[in-house]
N, C-alpha and C positions, 0 to 999 in steps of 0.2 A: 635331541630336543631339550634336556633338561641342563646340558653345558649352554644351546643357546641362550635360555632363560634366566641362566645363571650371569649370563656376560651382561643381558638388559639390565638387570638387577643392578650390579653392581655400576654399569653406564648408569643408570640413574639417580644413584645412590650418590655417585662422584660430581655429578652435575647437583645434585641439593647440594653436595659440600660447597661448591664452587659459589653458590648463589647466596650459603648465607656467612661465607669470608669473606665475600665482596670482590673475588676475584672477576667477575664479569664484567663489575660497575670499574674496578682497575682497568681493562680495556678498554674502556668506552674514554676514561677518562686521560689517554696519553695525547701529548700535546705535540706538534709540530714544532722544530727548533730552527730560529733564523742566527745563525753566525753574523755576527756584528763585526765589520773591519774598521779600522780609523777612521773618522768623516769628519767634517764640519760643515758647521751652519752657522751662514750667514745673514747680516742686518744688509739691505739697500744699500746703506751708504759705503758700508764694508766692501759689498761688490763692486761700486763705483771705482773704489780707491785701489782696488785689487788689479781691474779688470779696465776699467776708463768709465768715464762719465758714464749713466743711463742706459750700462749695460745689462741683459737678463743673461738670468740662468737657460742653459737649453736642455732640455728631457734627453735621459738616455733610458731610465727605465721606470716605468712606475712602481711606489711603494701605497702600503695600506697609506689609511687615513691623510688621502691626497697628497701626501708626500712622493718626492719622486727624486732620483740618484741622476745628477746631473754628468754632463760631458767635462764640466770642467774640473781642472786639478789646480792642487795647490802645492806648497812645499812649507812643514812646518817647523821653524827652529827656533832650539831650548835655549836655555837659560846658560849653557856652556858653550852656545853657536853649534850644537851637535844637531843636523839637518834631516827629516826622512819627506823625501819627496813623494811626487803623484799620491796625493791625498786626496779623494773625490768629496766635491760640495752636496749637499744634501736640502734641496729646494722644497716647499719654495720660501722665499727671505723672512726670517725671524725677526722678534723685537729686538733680540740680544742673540750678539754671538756667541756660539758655541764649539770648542773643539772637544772629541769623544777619541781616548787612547786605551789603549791595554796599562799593564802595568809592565809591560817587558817595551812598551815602546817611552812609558817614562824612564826607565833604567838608558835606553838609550838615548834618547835628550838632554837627560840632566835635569825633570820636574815631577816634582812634587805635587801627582795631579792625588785629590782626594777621590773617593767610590760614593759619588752620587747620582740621583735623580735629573732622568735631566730634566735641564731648565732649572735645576739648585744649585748659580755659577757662584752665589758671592762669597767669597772669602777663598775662591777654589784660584788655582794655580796660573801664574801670567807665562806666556808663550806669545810668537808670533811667525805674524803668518807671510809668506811670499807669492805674490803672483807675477803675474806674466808686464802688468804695470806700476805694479805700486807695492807696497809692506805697510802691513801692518800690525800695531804691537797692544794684547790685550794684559791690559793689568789684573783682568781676572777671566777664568771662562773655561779654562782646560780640566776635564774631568775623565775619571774613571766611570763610565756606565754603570751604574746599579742593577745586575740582573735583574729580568723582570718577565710579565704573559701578559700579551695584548689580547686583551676579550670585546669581542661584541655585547652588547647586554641579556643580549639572549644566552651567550655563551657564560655567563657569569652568573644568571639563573642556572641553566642544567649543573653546572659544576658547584652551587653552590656558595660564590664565593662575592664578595663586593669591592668596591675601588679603592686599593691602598692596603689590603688585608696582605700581609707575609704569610706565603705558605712553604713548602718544601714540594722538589722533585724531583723523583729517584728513576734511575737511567741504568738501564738491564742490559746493558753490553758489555765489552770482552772486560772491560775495565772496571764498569760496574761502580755506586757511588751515589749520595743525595746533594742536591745545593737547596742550600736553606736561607731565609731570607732573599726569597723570591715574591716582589713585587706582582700585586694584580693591577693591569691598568685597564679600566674600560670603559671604552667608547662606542656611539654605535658607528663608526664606520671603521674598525678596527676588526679585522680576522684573525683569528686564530693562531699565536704563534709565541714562543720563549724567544728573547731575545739573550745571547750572552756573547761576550766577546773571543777572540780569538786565545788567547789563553786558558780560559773556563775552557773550551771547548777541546783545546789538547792536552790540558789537564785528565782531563776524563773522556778521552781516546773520541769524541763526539763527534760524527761525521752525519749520516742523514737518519744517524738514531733520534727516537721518541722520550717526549720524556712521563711519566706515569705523575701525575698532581696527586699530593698527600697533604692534605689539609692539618 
């Protein structure tokens, strides 16, 4: 009886520890991670000229904040004619086109895309684009995604944090590691998720791990 007593004890004693490290609120607090592959987004007129007159995009999958990952592809080439096909459009049509790369897939183009926000195209990198009827060639638009967490606004109340606020977060697997300067973006129809792209994510072995928000 007094070894049981003895185990409660100390089970309880390690649970206050836990509570006031904040290890608990770290659990509550790990974030869902969506891998980002190459995409672009397009203006109307862009898909016209791509695709033929007064054509739409067609749904292949839905994404948060009404966004949604179309059927169609593209083919995008650099600045050396260096070509990487089946690029999927990303609907629905924008004011301003956009193309979103790694930085291993500017090393294969041959551009010079900078690491921003998107929708922060000017002064960012020209590329163009092929489709199935037409080309076309933007003199700015091709970026580097800025890691970032799409919050709801509720979800930016419980986690404490507001629109545009840099936080870090730290990723508990084999590989182990924080990224910092991690955008908050929130909207209310945005769920739950880190966006990074495919390099961030082999960099630090990332597959369907969590990531832990450290403010």
């Amino acid at each position: 009886m007094q070894q049981e007593q003895l185990v409660q004890a100390i089970t309880k004693l390690v649970v206050e520890q836990l509570k006031n490290t904040g290890a608990e609120t770290a659990c509550e607090e790990r974030i869902p991670i969506g891998i980002s592959a190459r995409h672009v987004h397009l203006t109307q007129e862009h898909v016209d000229e791509l695709f033929g007159k007064g054509y739409q995009l067609t749904k292949k999958k839905e994404l948060m904040g009404g966004q949604f990952a179309s059927n169609e592809l593209v083919t995008l080439v650099g600045t050396k004619l260096r070509a990487i096909e089946n690029v999927r459009i990303l609907g629905p049509c924008r004011k301003a086109s956009q193309v979103e790369i790694s930085k291993t897939d500017c090393i294969k183009l041959g551009v010079k895309a900078p690491i921003r926000e998107s929708g922060k195209i000017e002064g960012s990198a020209p590329i163009a684009i092929v489709g199935p009827k037409g080309v076309i060639y933007l003199e700015e638009g091709c970026i580097v995604a800025k890691r970032h967490i799409h919050m709801s606004t509720e979800d930016a109340k419980r986690f404490g944090v507001t629109n545009g606020q840099s936080v870090k977060v730290r990723f508990d697997n084999d590989r182990g590691g924080v990224m910092e300067d991690v955008i908050i973006r929130v909207d209310p129809t945005f769920t739950l998720e880190m966006h990074i792209d495919t390099d961030e994510a082999n960099g630090l072995g990332i597959g369907k791990d969590m990531g832990i928000l450290i403010k």
